[in-house]
N, C-alpha and C positions, 0 to 999 in steps of 0.2 A: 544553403551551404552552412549556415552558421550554427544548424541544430544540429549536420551531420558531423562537424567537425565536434561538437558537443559531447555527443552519443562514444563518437569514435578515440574521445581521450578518456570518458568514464571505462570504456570496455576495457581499452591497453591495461590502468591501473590494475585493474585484475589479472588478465591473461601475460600480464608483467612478472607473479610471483614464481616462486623458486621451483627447481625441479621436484621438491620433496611433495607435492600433490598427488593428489592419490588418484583422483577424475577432477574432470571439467563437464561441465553443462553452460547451456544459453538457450537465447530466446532473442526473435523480436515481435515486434507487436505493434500492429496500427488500432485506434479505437476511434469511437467518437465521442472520445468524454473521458478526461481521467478525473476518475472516482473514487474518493476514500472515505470511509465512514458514510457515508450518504451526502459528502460533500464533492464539488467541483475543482479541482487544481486547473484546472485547464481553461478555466473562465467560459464551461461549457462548449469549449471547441475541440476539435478533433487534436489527437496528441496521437505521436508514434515514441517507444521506447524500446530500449534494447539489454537486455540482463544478463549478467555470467556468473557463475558459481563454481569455484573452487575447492573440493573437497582436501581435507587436510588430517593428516591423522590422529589417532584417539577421541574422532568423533567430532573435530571441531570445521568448521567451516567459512571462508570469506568471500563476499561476493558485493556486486553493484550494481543497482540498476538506475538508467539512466531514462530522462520522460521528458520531451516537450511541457512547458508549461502554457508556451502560447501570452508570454506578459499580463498572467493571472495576479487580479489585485490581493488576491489571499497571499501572493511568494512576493509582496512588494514591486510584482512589474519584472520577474524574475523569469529569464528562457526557459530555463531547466531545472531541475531538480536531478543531483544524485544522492542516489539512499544506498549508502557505503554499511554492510550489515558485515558483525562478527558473528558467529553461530557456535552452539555446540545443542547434539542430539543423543540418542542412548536409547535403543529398547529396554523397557523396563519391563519384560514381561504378560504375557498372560494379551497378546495383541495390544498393550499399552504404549507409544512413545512416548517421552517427554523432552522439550528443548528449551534452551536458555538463550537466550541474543540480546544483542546491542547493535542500536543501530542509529547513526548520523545522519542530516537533513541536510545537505548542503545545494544552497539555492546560488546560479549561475546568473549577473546580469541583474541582481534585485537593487532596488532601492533600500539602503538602512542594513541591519545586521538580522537578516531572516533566517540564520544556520539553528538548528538546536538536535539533541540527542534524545534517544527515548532507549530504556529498557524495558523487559520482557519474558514471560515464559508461558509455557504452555503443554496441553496433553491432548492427545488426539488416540482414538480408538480404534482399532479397523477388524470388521465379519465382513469377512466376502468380498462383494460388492460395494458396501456401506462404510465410510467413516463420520464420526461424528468428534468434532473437538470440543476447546474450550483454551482461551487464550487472556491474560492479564498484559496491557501495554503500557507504562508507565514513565514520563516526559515529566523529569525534577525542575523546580521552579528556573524561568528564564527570561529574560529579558522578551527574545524573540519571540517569544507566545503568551507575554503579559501574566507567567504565573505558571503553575502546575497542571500536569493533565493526567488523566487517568481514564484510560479505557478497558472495557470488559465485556469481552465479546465471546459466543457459542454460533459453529457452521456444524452443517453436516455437508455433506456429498453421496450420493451413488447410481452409480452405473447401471442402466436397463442392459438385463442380460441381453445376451445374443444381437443388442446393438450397439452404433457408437455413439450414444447421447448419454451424457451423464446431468442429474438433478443435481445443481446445487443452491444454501439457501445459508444464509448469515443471519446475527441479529446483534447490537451490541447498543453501550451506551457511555457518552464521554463527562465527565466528571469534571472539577478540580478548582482550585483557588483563585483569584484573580488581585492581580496587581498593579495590573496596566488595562481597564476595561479595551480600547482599541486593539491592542495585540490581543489580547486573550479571544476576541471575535474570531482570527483566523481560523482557530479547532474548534472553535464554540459560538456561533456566531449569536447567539440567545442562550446562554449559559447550558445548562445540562440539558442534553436532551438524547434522544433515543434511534439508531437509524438503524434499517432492515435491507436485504435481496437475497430476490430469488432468479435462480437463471438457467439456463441451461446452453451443455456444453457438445459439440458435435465434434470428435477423436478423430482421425484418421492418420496413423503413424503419427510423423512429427506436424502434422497440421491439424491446430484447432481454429474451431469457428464458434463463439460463443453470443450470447442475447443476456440482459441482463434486465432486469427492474428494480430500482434502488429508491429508497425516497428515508424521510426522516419525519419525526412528530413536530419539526420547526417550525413556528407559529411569525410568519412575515411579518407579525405586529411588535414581536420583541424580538428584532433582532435591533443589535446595538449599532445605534448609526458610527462605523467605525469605515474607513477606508481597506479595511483588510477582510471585512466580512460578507462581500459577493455575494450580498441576497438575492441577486436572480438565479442562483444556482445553488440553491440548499432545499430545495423541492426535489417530486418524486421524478422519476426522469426513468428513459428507454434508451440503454447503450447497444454497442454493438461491436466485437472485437475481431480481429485476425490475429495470430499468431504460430510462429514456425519453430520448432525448436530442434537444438544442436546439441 
């Protein structure tokens, strides 16, 4: 009860704003592992999450997603996680996008002050079947992450004709300053390193069923003995997703 009632005040926030919305979108999703950057938020257990988006005019967007954290020691011991994103997008031509966001980290139930912001931008391509992007993430010096972070990440994706599976594959690498070696472990649990996946995705209207393979170059030997850096899940790992969207 206590992660539905969770989920269920991150969604209202959103589906709360004004009539001036131009669409709405959602999603939910059960996994076995939430996964960012080739890390673990969920202290390698199963997490259900639920998302909505609010389009808003001249291109800008607000939306929330909400995720079981399962009292992962990376969120301080923290239920949930909502990542509360402002958005704006723009075709720039010639099958180019490019988008700009900011978006807030706010941990539900954590020990200590584990909230922080991160901005962003990025450009994504699309032939056919095929996109391929490219995305800059950037998280300004903070108490709750022991310093600065800086991530720089390239995905592609596409779709097998004539079926519903689609390729997809990421690669990226996180960066940044340290001030507090124990916080700064949470994104970096062995300072810079480099995390990859490949997955694929099976369509069928609003129901996807996706597989994923994620892992990072993290070497168990230096990771910083810090309470927030959940070295049994910064290894290469096999997820596995549901989700429904609206």
């Amino acid at each position: 009860m206590r992660y539905a009632e969770i989920i269920t005040a991150g969604l209202l926030m959103v589906t709360a704003l004004p009539a001036a919305a131009q669409s709405f979108s959602g999603s939910v999703e059960a996994e076995t592992d939430e996964r960012r950057r080739g890390l673990s938020w969920s202290e390698g257990k199963a997490a259900i999450a639920a998302s909505a988006t609010v389009g808003l005019p001249a291109g800008f967007d607000i939306g929330a997603r909400v995720t079981t954290l399962r009292d992962s020691p990376r969120a301080g011991g923290a239920d949930a996680v909502i990542d509360g994103t402002l958005g704006y997008s723009a075709d720039l031509g010639g099958g180019v996008r490019g988008e700009a966001f900011a978006v807030a980290h706010l941990f539900t139930g954590a020990r200590g002050g584990m909230n922080y912001i991160e901005g962003g931008a990025g450009l994504s391509y699309q032939l056919g079947p095929a996109q391929i992007g490219a995305d800059l993430r950037y998280a300004p010096s903070q108490s709750a992450i022991g310093g600065d972070n800086l991530y720089l990440g390239a995905h592609a994706n596409v779709g097998i004709p004539a079926t519903p599976f689609t390729l997809t594959a990421s690669i990226g690498r996180s960066s940044g300053s340290v001030d507090d070696a124990l916080r700064a472990a949470r994104l970096r649990p062995a300072g810079t390193y480099s995390d990859w996946l490949v997955g694929v995705r099976h369509i069928t209207g609003p129901l996807t069923l996706g597989l994923d393979y994620s892992g990072t170059n993290i070497d168990r030997a230096d990771i910083v003995a810090s309470p927030y850096a959940d070295p049994r899940n910064s290894g290469d790992r096999l997820t596995a997703r549901a989700s429904f969207s609206f």
